[in-house]
C-alpha positions in Angstrom: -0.1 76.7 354.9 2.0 78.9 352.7 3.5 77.2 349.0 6.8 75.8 350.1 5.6 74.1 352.9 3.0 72.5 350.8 5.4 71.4 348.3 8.2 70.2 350.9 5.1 68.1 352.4 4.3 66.6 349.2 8.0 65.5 348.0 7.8 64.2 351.5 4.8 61.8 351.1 6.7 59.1 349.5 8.1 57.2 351.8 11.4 58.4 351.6 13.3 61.6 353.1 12.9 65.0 350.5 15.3 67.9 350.3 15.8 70.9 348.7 18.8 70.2 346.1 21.0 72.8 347.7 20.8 71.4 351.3 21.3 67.6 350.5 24.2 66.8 352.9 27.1 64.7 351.5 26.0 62.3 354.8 22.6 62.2 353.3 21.0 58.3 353.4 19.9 56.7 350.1 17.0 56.6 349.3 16.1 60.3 349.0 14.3 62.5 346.5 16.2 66.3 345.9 13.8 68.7 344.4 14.4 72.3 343.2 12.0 74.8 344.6 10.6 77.9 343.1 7.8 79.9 343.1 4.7 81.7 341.2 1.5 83.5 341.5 -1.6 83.6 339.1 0.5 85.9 336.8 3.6 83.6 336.7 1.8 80.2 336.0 2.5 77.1 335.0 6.5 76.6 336.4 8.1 73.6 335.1 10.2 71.7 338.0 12.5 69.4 337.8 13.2 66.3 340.9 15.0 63.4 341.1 14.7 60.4 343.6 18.1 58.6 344.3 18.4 54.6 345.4 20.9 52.1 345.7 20.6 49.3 343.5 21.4 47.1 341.1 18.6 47.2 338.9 15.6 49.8 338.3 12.7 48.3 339.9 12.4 50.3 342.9 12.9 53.6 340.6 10.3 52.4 338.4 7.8 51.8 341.4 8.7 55.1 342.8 7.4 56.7 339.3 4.3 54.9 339.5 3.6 55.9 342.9 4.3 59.7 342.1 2.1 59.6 339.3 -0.8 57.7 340.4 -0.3 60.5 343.4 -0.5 63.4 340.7 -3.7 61.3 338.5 -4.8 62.2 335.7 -6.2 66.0 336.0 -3.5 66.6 338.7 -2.5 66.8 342.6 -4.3 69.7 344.1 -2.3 71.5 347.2 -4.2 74.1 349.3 -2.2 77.2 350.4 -2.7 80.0 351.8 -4.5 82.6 349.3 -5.8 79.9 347.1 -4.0 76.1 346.1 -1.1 74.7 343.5 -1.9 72.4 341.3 0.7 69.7 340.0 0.9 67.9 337.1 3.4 65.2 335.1 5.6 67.5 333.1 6.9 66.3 329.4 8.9 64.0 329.7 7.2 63.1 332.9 10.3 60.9 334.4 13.2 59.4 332.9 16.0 56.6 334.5 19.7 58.1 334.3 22.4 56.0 335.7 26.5 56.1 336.8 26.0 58.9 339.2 29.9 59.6 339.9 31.0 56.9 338.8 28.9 54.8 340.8 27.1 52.3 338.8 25.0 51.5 341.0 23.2 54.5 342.6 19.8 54.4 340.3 18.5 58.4 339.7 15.0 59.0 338.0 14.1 61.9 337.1 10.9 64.0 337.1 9.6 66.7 335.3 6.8 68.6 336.4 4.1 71.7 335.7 3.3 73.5 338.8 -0.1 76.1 338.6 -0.2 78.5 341.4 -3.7 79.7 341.8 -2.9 82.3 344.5 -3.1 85.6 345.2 1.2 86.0 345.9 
């Protein structure tokens, strides 16, 4: 499996659809999580990433449970994904999520955001 579709799998393991911040469609159903992508090799490691997952709601709860789940997921020495020509590794970035609200203008779309380290032990 080569390191996007590894990642794309993972953002996509949560229940909830994943995309790639630049194709998130303006028709796209809450709730979702948009994640940059970028990549590395052995020479180029750790990348810090950024994602966010987006809800509906009037109150955090479900945001806050989404963070928990993503970083029970991750653990405590990190997620490791194989790939093709060795695996990523993933683990909570500093600050490892944060709650930001009144996405245009709408007070109640929630947005949490998540930063993390990602290690590419590969070979490309």
């Amino acid at each position: 499996m080569n390191k996007w579709l590894a990642l794309n799998q993972w953002f996509n393991s949560f229940g909830v659809k994943a995309y790639q911040e630049q194709t998130v469609s303006e028709t796209a159903v809450l709730p979702y999580i948009a994640y940059e992508l970028a990549f590395g090799d052995i020479d180029n490691s750790p990348l810090a990433l950024t994602f966010s997952y987006f809800e509906r709601s009037t109150n955090w709860q479900g945001c806050f449970d989404m963070s928990e789940r993503i970083s029970a997921d991750i653990g405590r020495w990190g997620k490791r994904l194989e790939v093709d020509g060795g695996y990523i590794i993933i683990q909570r970035g500093f600050v490892f999520s944060q709650p930001l609200d009144d996405m245009d203008g709408d007070k109640d779309i929630r947005r949490m955001v998540f930063n993390i380290d990602v290690f590419f032990f590969t070979s490309n």
